[in-house]
DOROVO-790054 format. One record per residue (C-alpha): residue number from 1; x, y, z. Coordinates in steps of 0.02 Angstrom, whole numbers, plus 32768, in hexadecimal, padded with zeros to 4 digits. Layout:
% DOROVO-790054
   resi   east   north     up
    NUM      X       Y      Z
...
***
This chain:
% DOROVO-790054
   resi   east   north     up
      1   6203    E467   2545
      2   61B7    E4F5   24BB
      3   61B9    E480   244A
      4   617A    E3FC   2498
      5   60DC    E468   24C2
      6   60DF    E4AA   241D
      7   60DC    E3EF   23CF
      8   6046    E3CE   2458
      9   5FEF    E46D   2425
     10   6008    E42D   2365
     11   5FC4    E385   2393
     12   5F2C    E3C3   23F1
     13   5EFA    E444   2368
     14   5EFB    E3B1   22EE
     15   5E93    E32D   234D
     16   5E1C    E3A8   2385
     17   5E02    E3E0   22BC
     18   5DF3    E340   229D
     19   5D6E    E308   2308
     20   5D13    E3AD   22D3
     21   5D0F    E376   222D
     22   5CD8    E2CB   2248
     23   5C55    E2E5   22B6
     24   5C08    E373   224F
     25   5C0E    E311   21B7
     26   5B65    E2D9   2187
     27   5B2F    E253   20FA
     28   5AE3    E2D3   2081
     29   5B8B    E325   205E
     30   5BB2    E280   2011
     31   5B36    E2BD   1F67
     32   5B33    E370   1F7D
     33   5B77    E388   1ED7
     34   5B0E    E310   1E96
     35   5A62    E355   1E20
     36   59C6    E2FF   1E46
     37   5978    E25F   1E2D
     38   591E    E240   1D8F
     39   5868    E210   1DCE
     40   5846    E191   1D4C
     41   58F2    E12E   1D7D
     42   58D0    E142   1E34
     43   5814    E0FA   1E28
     44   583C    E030   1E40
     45   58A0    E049   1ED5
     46   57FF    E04B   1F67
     47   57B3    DFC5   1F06
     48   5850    DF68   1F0D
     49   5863    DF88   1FD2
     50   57CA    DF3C   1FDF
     51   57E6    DEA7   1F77
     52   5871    DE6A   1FE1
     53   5819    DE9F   2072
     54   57A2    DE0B   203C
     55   5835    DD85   2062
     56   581A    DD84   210E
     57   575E    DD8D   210E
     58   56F9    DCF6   214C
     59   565F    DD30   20F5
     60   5682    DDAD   206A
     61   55C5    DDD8   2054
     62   55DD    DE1D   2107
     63   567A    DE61   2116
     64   56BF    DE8C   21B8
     65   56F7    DF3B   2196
     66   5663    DF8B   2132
     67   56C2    DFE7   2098
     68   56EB    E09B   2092
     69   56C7    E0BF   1FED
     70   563A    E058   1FC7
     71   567F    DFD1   1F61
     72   5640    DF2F   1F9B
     73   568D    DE8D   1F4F
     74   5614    DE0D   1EFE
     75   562D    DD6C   1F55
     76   55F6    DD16   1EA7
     77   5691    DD55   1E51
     78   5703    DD0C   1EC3
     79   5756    DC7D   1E50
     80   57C9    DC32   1EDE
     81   57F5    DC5D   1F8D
     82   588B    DC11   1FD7
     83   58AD    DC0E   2091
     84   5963    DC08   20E2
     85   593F    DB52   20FF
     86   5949    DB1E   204C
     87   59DB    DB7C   2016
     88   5A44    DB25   207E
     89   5AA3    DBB4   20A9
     90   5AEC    DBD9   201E
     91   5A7C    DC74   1FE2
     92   5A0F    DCE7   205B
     93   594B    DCB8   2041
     94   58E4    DD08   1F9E
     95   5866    DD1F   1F3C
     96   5837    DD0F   1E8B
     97   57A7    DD86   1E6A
     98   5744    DDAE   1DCA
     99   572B    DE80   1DDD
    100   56B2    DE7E   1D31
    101   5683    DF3B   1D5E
    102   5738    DF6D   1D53
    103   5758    DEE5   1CB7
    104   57DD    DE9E   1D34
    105   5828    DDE9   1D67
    106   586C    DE11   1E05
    107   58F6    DD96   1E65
    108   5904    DDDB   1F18
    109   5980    DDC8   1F9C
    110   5969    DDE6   205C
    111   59E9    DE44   20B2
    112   5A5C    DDFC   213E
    113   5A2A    DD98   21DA
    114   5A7A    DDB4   2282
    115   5A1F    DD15   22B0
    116   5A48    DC97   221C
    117   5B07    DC6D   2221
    118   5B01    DC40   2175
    119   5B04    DCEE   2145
    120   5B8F    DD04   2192
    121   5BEF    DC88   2141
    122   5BC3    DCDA   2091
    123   5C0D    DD91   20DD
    124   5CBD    DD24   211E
    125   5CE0    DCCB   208C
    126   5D4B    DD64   2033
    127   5DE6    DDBB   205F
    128   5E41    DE48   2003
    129   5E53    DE41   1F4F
    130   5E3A    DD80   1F5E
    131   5DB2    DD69   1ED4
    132   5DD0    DDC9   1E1E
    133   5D3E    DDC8   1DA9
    134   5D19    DE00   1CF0
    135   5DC0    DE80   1D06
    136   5D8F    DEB1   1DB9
    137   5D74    DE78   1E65
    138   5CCE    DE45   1EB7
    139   5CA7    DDEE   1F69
    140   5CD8    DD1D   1F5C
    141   5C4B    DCEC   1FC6
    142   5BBF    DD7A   1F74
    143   5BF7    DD1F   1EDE
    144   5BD8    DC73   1EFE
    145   5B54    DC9D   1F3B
    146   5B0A    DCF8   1EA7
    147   5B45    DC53   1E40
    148   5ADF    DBE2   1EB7
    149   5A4A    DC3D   1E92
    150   5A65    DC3C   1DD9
    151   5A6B    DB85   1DD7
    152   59CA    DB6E   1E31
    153   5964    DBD8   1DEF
    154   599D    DC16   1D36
    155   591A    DB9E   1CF7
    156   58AA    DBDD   1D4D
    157   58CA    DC9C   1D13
    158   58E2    DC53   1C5F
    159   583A    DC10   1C5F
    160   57EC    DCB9   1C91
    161   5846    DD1F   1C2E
    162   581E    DCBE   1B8C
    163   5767    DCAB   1BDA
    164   574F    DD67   1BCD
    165   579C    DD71   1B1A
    166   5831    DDD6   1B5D
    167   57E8    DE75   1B82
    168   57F5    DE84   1C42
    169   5894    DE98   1C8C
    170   58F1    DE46   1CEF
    171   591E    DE8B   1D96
    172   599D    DE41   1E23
    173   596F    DEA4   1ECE
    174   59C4    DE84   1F86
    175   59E0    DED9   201F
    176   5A7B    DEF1   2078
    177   5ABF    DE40   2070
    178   5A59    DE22   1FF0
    179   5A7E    DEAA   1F77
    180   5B3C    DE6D   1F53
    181   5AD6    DDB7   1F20
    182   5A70    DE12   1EA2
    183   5AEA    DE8E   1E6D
    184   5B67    DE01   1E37
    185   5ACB    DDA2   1DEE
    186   5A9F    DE3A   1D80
    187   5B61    DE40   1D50
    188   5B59    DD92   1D09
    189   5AB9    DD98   1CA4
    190   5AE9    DE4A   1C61
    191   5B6A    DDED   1C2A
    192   5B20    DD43   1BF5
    193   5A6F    DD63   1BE2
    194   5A6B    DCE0   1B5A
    195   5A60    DC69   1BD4
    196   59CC    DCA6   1C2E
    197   594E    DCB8   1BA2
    198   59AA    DD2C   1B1B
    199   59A9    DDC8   1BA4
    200   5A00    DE53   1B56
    201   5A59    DEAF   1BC3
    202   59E6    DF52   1BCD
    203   594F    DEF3   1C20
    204   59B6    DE9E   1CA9
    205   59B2    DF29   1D49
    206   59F5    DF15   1DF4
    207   59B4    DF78   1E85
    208   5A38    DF75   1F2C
    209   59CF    DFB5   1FB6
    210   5A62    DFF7   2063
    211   5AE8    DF98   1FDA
    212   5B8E    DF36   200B
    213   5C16    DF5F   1FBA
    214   5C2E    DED9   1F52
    215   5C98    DF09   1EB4
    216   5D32    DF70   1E91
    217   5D20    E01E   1E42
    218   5D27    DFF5   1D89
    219   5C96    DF69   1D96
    220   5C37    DFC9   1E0A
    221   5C3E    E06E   1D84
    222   5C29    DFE2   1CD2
    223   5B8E    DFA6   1D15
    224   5B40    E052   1D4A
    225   5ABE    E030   1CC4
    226   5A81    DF91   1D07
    227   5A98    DFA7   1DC5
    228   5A48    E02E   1E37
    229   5A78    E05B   1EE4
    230   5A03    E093   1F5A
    231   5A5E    E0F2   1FFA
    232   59FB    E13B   207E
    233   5A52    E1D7   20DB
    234   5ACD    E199   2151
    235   5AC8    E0D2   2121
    236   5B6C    E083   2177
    237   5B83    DFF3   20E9
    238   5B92    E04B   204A
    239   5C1D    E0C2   20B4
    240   5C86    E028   20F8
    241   5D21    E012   2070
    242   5D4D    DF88   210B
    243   5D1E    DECD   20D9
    244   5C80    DEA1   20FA
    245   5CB5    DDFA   2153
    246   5D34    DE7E   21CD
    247   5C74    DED7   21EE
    248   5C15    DE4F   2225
    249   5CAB    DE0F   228D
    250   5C9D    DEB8   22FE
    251   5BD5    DEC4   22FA
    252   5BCD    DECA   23A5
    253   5C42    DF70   23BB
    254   5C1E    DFAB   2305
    255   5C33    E067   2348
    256   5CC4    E042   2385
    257   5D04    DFF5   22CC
    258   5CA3    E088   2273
    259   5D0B    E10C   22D4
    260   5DAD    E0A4   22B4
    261   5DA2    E0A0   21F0
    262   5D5C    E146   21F5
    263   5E03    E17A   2235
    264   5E66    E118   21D0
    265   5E1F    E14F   212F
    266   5E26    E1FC   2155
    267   5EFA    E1F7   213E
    268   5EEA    E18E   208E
    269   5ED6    E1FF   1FF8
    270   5E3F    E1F3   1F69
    271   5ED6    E1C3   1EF6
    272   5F15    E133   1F62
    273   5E5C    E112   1F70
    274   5E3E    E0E7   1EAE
    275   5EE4    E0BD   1E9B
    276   5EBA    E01B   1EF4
    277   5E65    DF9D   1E89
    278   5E3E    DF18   1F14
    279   5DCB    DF9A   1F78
    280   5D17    DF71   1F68
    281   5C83    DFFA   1F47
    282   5BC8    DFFD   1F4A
    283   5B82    DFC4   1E8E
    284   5B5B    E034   1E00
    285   5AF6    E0CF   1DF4
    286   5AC9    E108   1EA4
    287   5A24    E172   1EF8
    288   5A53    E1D6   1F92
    289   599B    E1EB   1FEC
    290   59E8    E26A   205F
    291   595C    E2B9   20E7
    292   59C7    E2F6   2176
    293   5A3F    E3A6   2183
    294   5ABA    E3E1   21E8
    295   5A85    E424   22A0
    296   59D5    E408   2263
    297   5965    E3AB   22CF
    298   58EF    E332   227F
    299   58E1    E2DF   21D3
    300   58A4    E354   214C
    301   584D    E334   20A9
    302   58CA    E298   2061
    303   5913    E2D7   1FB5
    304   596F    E24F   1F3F
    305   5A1E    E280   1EDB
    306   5A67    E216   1E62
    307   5B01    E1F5   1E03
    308   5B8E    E18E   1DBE
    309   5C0C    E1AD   1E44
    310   5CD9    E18C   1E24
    311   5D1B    E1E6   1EA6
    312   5CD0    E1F6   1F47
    313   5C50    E166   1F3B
    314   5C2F    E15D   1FE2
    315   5CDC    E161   202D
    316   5CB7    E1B6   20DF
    317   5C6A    E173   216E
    318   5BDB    E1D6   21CE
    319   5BF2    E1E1   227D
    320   5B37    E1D5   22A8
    321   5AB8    E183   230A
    322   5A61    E152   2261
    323   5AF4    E109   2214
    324   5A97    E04A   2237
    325   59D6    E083   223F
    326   59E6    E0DD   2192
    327   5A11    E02E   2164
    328   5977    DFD8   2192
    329   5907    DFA7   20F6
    330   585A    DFFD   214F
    331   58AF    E08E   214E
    332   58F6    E09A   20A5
    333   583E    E05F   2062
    334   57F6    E0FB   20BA
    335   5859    E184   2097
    336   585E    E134   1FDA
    337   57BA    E141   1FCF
    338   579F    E209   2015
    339   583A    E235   1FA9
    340   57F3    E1F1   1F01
    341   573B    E24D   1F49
    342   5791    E2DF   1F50
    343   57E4    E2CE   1E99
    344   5755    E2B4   1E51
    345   56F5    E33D   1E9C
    346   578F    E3B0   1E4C
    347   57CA    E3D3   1EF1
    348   5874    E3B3   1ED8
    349   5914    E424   1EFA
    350   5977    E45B   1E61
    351   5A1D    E412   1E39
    352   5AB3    E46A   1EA5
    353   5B16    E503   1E35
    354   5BB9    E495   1E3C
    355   5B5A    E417   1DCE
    356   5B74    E43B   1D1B
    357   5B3F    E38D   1CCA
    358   5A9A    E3A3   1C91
    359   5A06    E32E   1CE4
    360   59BB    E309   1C38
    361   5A4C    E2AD   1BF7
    362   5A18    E1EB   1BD9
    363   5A5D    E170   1C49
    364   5AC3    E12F   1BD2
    365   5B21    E1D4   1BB8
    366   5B37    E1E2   1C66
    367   5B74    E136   1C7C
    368   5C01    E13C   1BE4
    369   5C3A    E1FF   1C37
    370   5C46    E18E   1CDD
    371   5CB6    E117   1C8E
    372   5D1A    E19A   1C2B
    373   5D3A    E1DF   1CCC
    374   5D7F    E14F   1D23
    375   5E00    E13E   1C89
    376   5E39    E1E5   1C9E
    377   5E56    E1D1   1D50
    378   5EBC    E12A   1D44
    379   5E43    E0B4   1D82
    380   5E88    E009   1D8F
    381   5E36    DFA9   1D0D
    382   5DBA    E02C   1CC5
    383   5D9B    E029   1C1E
    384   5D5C    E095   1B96
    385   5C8E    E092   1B7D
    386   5C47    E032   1AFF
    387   5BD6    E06A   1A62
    388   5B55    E01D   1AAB
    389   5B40    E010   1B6E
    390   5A96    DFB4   1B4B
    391   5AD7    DF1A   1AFE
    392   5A77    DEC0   1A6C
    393   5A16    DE20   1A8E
    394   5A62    DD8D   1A54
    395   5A1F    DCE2   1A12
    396   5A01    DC6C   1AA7
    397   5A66    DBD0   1AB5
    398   5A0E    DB13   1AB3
    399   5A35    DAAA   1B4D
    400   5A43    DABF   1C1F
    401   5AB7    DB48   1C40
    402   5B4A    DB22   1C99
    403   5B70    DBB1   1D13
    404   5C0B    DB70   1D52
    405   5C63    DB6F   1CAC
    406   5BEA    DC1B   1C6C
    407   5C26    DC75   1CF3
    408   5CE3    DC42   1D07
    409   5CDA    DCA1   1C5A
    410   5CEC    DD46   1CD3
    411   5D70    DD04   1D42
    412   5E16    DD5D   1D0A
    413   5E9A    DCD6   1CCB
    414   5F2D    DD1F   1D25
    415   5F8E    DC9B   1D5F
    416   5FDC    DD05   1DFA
    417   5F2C    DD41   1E4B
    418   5E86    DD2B   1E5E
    419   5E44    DCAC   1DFB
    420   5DCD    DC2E   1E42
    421   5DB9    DB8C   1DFE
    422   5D19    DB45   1DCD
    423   5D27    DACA   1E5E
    424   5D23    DB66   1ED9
    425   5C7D    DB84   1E8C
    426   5C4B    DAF3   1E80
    427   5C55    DAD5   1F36
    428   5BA9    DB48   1F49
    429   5B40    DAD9   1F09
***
């Protein structure tokens, strides 16, 4: 009978530490070792809230949330807006937009609709390591659906890049939903920017605003120079190792489904964790706006972190009320906006003592000590960093790009898993 209480007592102790630990755990110890943001890599990101923002709008002249940081879009610049109508399905609506303040041809993606089923059927069309891609593994449906949009529009962005003699950039940007779409779009012109107007890798950028985890861990750290992550405090998405298509399934009790893998992934180690090549992460480098503390009441001035993360990226899900609203795009425009004020104004809080790497290393240093990292700690796949994480620009072929065949370039040839044939593709368009 001792030991039965004993074993009870044991039991009780446990649960109850547990639950302390979850329920005290707050989204900004996700970055707290992280230094801070670099303003001049952080700038793009409210203008880029705002651009998708401009998906939905009837009247972009008049939008119907005013913006928070005083970036208006000029309705003139708008090359092509597509509604959910015309794509069919197969991609969520966009916009191609002209930014020639920022020198920037932006492609952006709305984020999810609870309303469109459509959506939906992008989000279901995956399951566990069922899709590999250029030595990793992405998303099926995210992918065909970046593919789709490829093949419509790459003339399109061909014609504007060689328009503006290639010096603007060109930048893939999408919400939630939409962020996998242009994060696997920015993958494949990174990699065959030839096809697009000679783009060399450096000028292609991708911006995932509240972003799905899309791509295993070696992709998602590779492309860290090209894609940027935008998380905001306690964001359920980027936290969610589940697949997104198990997500959307349990939408109407997604507490209940938070709290579950919560408490399943607090009894599988980091190791197992990268270990695992088939588990999906949120894309390249990552910002952490983080604006709330523990047993604080309020939101305080938003401050941005930043990093390369291999371990830890995100692997712990907050137990909060503003696990969805920190997802919303409004919000993540807004407290953008007053962090980058505040950065600018030099009111910024110095890196934590822990950090030692120092903030004024280039991007490119900080990507190649990202991917060192990942070969030292076994990642599946990783591989050492190139000479030259920018890429060169190459000469631009003559004729209408195929993207079925350009892309099945990526697909790994295994013959035992993963490789999708150009038919499966093929069936997107």
């Amino acid at each position: 009978m001792s030991l039965a209480c004993g074993a009870e007592c044991v039991v009780c102790v446990g649960c109850s530490r547990w639950i302390w630990k979850r329920c005290t755990y707050v989204g900004s110890y996700d970055s707290e070792s992280w230094p801070a943001a670099d303003p001049t890599e952080f700038e793009p990101v409210p203008r880029i809230c705002r651009t998708i923002l401009a998906v939905d709008e009837q009247d972009p002249s008049r939008p119907q949330f005013p913006p928070s940081g005083g970036f208006e879009l000029d309705p003139s610049s708008i090359v092509k807006r597509v509604a959910g109508e015309e794509t069919g399905g197969r991609s969520p609506p966009y916009i191609i937009y002209a930014d020639h303040a920022a020198m920037e041809i932006i492609l952006a993606v709305r984020g999810l609709n609870l309303a469109r089923e459509s959506d939906y059927a992008v989000l279901l069309d995956n399951s566990l390591g069922m899709q590999m891609f250029d030595g990793g593994y992405v998303h099926r449906g995210l992918l065909k659906s970046a593919v789709w949009l490829l093949k419509r529009e790459s003339e399109t962005l061909a014609a504007l890049w060689r328009r503006y003699g290639g010096d603007y950039k060109m930048v893939f940007a999408g919400h939630s939903l939409g962020s996998g779409v242009a994060a696997l779009m920015a993958v494949i012109v990174a990699n065959h920017g030839q096809w697009l107007g000679g783009i060399p890798r450096n000028k292609v950028r991708c911006y995932a605003l509240a972003p799905a985890r899309c791509m295993s861990l070696n992709l998602a750290v590779k492309y860290a120079d090209v894609i940027f992550s935008v998380v905001l405090q306690d964001d359920f998405l980027p936290r969610t190792a589940t697949p997104l298509e198990d997500i959307f399934k349990s939408i109407f009790c997604l507490p209940c489904l938070l709290f579950w893998v919560c408490l399943r992934d607090t009894f599988i180690p980091e190791g197992r964790k990268l270990r695992d090549p088939r588990r999906l992460y949120a894309p390249g480098k990552v910002f952490h706006v983080v604006e709330r503390k523990l047993c604080r009441c309020g939101r305080f001035p938003p401050m941005v972190r930043a990093a390369i993360p291999v371990e830890g990226r995100f692997e712990h899900i907050v137990l909060s009320c503003n696990a969805t609203s920190d997802h919303a795009l409004l919000w993540i425009e807004k407290e953008s906006t007053k962090a980058l004020h505040l950065m600018k104004e030099g009111v910024t809080t110095a890196p934590p003592p822990q950090q030692r790497m120092e903030r004024k290393k280039s991007l490119a240093e900080e990507h190649k000590a990202a991917l060192e990292r990942a070969v030292t700690l076994s990642v599946p796949h990783a591989v050492a960093a190139p000479e030259d994480v920018g890429g060169e620009e190459r000469e631009t072929p003559k004729g209408k790009p195929n993207w079925d065949l350009i892309v099945e370039k990526l697909f790994d040839k295994s013959p035992t898993r993963g490789l999708v044939l150009k038919k499966d593709i093929g069936d997107a368009s």
